[in-house]
C-alpha positions in Angstrom: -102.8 -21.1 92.7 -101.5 -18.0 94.5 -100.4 -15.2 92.3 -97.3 -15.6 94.5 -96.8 -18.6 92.9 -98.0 -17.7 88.9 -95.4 -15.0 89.2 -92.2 -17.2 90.3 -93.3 -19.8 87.7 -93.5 -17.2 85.0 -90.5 -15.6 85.9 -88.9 -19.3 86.3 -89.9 -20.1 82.9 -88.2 -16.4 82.0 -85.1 -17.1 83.5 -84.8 -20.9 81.8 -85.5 -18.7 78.2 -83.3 -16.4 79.0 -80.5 -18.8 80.1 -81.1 -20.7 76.9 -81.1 -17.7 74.2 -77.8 -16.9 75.7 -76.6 -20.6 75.5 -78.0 -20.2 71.6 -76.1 -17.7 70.7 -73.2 -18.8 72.4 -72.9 -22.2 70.7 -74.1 -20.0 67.8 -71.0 -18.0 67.5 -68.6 -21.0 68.6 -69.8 -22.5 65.8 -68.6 -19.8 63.4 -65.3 -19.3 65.2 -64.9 -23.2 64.6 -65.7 -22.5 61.3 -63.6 -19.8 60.4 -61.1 -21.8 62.0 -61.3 -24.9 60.2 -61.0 -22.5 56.8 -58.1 -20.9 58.0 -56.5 -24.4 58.9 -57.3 -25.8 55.4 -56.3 -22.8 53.4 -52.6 -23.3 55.8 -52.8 -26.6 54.7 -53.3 -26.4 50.9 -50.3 -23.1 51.0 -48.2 -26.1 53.1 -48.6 -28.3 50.2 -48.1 -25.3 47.4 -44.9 -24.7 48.9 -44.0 -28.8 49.2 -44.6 -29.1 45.8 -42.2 -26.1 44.7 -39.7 -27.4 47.0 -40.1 -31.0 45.2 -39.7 -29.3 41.8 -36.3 -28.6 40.4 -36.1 -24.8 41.2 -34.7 -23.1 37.6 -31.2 -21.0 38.4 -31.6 -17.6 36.9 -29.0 -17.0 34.2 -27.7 -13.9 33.9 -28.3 -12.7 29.8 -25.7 -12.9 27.6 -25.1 -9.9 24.9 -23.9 -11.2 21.5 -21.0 -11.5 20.8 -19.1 -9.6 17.2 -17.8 -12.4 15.5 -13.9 -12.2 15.0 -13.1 -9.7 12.8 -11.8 -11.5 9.7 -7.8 -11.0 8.6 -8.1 -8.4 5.2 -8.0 -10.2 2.3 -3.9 -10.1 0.9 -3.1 -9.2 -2.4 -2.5 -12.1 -4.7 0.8 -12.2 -6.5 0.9 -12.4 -10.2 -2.3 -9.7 -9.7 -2.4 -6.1 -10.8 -1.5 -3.4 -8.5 -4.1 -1.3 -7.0 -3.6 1.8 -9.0 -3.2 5.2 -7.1 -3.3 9.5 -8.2 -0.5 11.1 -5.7 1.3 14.5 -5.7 4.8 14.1 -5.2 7.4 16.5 -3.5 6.9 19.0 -6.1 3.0 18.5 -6.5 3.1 16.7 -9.8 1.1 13.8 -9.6 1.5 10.5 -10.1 0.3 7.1 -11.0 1.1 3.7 -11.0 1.2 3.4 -15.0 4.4 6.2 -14.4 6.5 3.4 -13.0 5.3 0.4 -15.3 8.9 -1.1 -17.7 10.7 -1.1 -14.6 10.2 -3.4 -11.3 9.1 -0.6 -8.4 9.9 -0.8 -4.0 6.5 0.2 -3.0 6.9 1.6 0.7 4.4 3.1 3.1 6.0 5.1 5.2 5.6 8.3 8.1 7.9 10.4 9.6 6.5 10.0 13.0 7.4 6.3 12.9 10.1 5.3 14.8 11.1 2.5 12.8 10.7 4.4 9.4 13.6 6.7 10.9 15.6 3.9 11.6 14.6 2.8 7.6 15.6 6.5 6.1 19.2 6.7 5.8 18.9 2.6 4.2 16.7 4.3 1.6 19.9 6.3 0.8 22.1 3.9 0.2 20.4 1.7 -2.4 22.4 1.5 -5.2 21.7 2.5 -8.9 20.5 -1.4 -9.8 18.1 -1.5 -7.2 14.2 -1.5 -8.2 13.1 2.1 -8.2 12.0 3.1 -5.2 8.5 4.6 -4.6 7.6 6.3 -1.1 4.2 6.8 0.4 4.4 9.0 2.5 2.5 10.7 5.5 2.9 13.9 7.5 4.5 17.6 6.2 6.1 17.5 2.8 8.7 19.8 4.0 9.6 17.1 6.6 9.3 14.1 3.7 11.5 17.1 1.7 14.1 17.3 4.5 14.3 13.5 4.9 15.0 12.6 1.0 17.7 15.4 1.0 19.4 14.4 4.2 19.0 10.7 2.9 19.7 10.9 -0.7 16.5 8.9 -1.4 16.7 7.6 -5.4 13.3 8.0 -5.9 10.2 9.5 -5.6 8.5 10.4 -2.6 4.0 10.7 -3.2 2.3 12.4 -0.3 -0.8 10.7 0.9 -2.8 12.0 4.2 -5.6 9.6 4.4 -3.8 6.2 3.8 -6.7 5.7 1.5 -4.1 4.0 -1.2 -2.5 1.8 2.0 -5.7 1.0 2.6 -6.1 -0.7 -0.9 -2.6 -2.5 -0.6 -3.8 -4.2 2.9 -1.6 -2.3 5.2 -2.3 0.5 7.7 1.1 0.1 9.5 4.7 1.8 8.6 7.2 0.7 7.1 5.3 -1.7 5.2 6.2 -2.7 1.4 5.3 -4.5 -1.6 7.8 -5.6 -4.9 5.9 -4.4 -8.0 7.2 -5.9 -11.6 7.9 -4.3 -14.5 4.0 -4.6 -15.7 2.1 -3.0 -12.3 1.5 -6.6 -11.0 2.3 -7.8 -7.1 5.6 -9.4 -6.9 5.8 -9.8 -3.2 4.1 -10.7 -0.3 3.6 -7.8 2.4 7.1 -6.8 3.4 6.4 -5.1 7.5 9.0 -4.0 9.4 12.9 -2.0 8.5 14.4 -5.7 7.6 11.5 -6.8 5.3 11.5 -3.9 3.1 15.8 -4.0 2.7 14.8 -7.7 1.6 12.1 -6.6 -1.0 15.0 -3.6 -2.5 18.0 -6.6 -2.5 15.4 -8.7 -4.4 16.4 -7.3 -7.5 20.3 -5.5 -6.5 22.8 -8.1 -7.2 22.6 -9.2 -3.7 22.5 -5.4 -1.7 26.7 -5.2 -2.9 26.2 -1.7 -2.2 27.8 -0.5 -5.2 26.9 3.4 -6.5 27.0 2.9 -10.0 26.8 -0.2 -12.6 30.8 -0.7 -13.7 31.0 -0.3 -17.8 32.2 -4.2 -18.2 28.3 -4.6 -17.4 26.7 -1.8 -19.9 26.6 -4.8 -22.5 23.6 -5.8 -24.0 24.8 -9.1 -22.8 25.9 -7.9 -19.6 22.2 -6.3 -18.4 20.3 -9.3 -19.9 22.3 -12.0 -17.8 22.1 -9.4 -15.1 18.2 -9.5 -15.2 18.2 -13.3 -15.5 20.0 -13.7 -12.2 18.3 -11.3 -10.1 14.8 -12.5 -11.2 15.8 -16.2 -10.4 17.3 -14.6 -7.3 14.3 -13.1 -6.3 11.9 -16.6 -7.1 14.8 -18.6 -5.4 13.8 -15.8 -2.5 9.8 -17.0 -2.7 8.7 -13.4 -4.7 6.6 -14.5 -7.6 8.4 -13.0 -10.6 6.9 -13.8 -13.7 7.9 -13.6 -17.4 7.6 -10.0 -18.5 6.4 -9.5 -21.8 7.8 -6.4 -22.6 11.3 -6.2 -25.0 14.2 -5.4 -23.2 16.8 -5.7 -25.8 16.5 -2.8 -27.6 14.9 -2.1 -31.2 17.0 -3.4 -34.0 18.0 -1.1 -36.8 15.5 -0.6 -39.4 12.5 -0.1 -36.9 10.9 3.3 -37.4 11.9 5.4 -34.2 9.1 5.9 -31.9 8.0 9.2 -31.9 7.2 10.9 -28.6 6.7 14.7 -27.4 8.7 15.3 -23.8 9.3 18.9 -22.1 12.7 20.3 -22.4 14.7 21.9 -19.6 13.0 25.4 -20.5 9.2 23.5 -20.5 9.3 23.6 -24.3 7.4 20.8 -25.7 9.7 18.6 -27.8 8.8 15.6 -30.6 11.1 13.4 -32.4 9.4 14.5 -35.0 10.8 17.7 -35.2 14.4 16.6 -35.8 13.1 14.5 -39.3 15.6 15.5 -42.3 18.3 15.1 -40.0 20.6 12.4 -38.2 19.9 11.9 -34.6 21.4 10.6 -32.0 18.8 9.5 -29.4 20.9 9.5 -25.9 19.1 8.0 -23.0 20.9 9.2 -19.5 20.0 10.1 -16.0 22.3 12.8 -14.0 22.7 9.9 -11.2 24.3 7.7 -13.5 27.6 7.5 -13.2 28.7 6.5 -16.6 26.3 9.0 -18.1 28.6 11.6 -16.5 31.5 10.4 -17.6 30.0 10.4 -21.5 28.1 13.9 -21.2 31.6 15.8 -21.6 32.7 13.5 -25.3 28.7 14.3 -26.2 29.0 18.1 -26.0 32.1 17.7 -27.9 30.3 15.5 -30.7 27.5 18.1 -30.9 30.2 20.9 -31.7 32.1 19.0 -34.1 28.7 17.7 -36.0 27.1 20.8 -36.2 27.8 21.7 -39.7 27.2 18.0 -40.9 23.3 17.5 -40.3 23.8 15.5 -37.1 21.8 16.4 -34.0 22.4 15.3 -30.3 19.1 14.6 -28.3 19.4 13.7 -24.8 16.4 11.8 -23.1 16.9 12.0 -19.1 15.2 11.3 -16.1 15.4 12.6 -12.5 14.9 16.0 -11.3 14.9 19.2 -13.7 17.4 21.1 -11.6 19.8 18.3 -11.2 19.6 18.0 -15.1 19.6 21.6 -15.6 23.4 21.4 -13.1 24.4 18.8 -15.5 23.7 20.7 -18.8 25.7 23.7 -17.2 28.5 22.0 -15.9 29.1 20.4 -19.1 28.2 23.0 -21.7 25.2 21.0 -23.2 24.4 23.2 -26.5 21.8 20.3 -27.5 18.1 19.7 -26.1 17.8 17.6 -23.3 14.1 16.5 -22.6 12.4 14.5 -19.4 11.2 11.5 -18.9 9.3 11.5 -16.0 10.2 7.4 -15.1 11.0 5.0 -18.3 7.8 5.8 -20.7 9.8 6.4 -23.6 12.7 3.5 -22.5 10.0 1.3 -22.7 8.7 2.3 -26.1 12.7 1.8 -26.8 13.2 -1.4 -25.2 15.8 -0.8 -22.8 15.9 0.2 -19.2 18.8 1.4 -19.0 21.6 4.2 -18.9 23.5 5.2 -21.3 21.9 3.5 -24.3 21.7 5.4 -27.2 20.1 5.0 -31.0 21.2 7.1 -34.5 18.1 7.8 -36.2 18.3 8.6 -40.1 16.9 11.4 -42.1 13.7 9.4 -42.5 13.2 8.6 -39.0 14.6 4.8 -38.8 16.5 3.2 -36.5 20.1 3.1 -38.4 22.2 0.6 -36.3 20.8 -1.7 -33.6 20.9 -0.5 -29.6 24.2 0.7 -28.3 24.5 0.2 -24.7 27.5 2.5 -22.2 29.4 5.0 -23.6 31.9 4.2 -25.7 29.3 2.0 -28.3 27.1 5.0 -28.1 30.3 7.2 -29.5 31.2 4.7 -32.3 27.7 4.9 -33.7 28.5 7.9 -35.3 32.0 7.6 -35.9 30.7 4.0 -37.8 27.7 6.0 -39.4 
């Protein structure tokens, strides 16, 4: 064999090797390329059935998040009739204060009321013109007390107006709105339901007025013992007839007969002297109840300063118990030459002890300090006590 020929065959067998490492790795890397391919086609496959199976599944709707709710606020509990009034501490007009025990023996308009209220203005001059029989009239007021001032002048408001800036005491009574009102009896309990508005307090002050007449002053035909009693029947069966729950008062209204031992009590004069009963003992008295808005108490105050100056020398004294204001009281005294003490009741406390709310009523105390003749009730009975005595 020629080396000619060893050579080609070597490089023959060369070539062929060659030829087939190359077709090696070839196939080599098609395999790896089929490989990767048939992962990537099975992980395809298993996302295409992830994604079937969320489609067959209900998808969940997103709901947007709800915040709580308050609950409704619940109505404020009412005041229940027949119950006692929420009590109260107020200055008035002239910074005195005042409670709710200073109104007890007679029934009582409670209003809430502020000057800045469009329908309290309307209610103001309706205040005024209450008559005398009309519950006494109580004012709860907001705002300036020179303004509250200036309205019970200008409107001749009967009653007292109490100055309260927080409407804490509304607050207790279930009402932060004006005008507002309760009916209070004669004993500090809730007569009424809550009056709102200008029409529903005039209802609560006709409740107890002989039907809102508009008369000034009680006529003398009715100054009977008789007279006020049947008075006070009809306008508390008026006022249940109405719906107010008016019950039975147990306090006496009929006066104290004659040989009850006078009730002693200690009152300021029209100086600011401290008074007693007491200090009249050893000598006749005649107790006069009055008020300087009562009509028929003006008409007796001039036949009492004449009784005083006739009984001087004869041991009989003249004492006048009044309510209302001191200056009013202190006009009257001048006008009519009162040479007798005159003391204040702030409201009825010592009418009450007296049993009788009322004006004029008057009593004759003896030496000893009874009672000598039962209640006399309007002028002319008061005169004849001591003309009888």
């Amino acid at each position: 064999m020629t080396v000619a020929l060893v050579v080609g065959l070597i490089l023959a067998w060369a070539t062929v090797a060659f030829i087939g490492w190359l077709l090696y790795l070839t196939v080599r890397q098609q395999g790896r390329v089929l490989i990767a391919h048939e992962e990537i086609r099975t992980r395809l496959a298993n996302a295409e059935a992830a994604v079937q199976r969320l489609a067959d599944r209900p998808v969940p709707v997103p709901v947007p998040a709800i915040a709580p709710q308050p609950a409704a606020a619940a109505p404020p509990p009412t005041l229940v009739l027949g119950t006692p009034a929420p009590d109260f501490r107020l200055p008035d007009l002239k910074g005195r204060f005042r409670t709710l025990a200073d109104y007890h023996g007679m029934p009582s308009v409670l209003v809430f009321f502020n000057p800045d209220c469009g329908f309290c203005t309307q209610l103001a001059p309706k205040l005024g013109e209450l008559s005398e029989s009309a519950p006494q009239l109580v004012v709860m007021s907001r705002g300036d007390k020179q303004v509250n001032k200036q309205l019970a002048r200008t409107h001749h408001w009967k009653g007292d107006v109490l100055l309260e800036p927080n409407w804490d005491v509304a607050s207790s009574y279930r009402t932060n709105a004006t005008p507002t009102g309760y009916l209070i009896d004669a004993e500090g309990r809730i007569a009424s339901t809550l009056a709102v508005g200008v029409d529903g307090v005039m209802t609560l002050t006709r409740m107890l007025n002989g039907g809102g007449n508009g008369k000034t002053h009680e006529p003398a035909a009715d100054l009977t013992a008789e007279g006020l009693s049947q008075k006070q029947d009809a306008a508390v069966e008026k006022a249940k007839a109405a719906g107010l729950s008016i019950t039975d008062s147990k306090l006496q209204r009929d006066g104290l007969p004659a040989g009850t031992e006078a009730p002693n009590f200690t009152l300021p004069d029209l100086a600011g002297r401290k008074r007693t009963l007491a200090d009249f003992r050893g000598k006749r008295t005649l107790l006069v109840f009055s008020d300087p808005d009562c009509g028929p108490c003006q008409t007796l105050a001039p036949s009492l300063a004449q009784l005083h100056e006739a009984h001087q020398g004869n041991n009989l004294v003249v004492l006048m118990v009044s309510k209302g204001d001191l200056e009013a009281n202190r006009q009257k005294a001048r006008e009519h030459g009162f040479n007798f003490p005159v003391v204040l009741q702030r409201n009825w406390e010592v009418s009450k002890d007296y049993a009788m709310f009322a004006t004029p009523v008057g009593y004759l105390i003896d030496e000893r300090g009874v009672i000598a003749r039962d209640v006399a009730v309007g002028g002319d009975a008061i005169l004849r006590l001591v003309s009888a005595g």
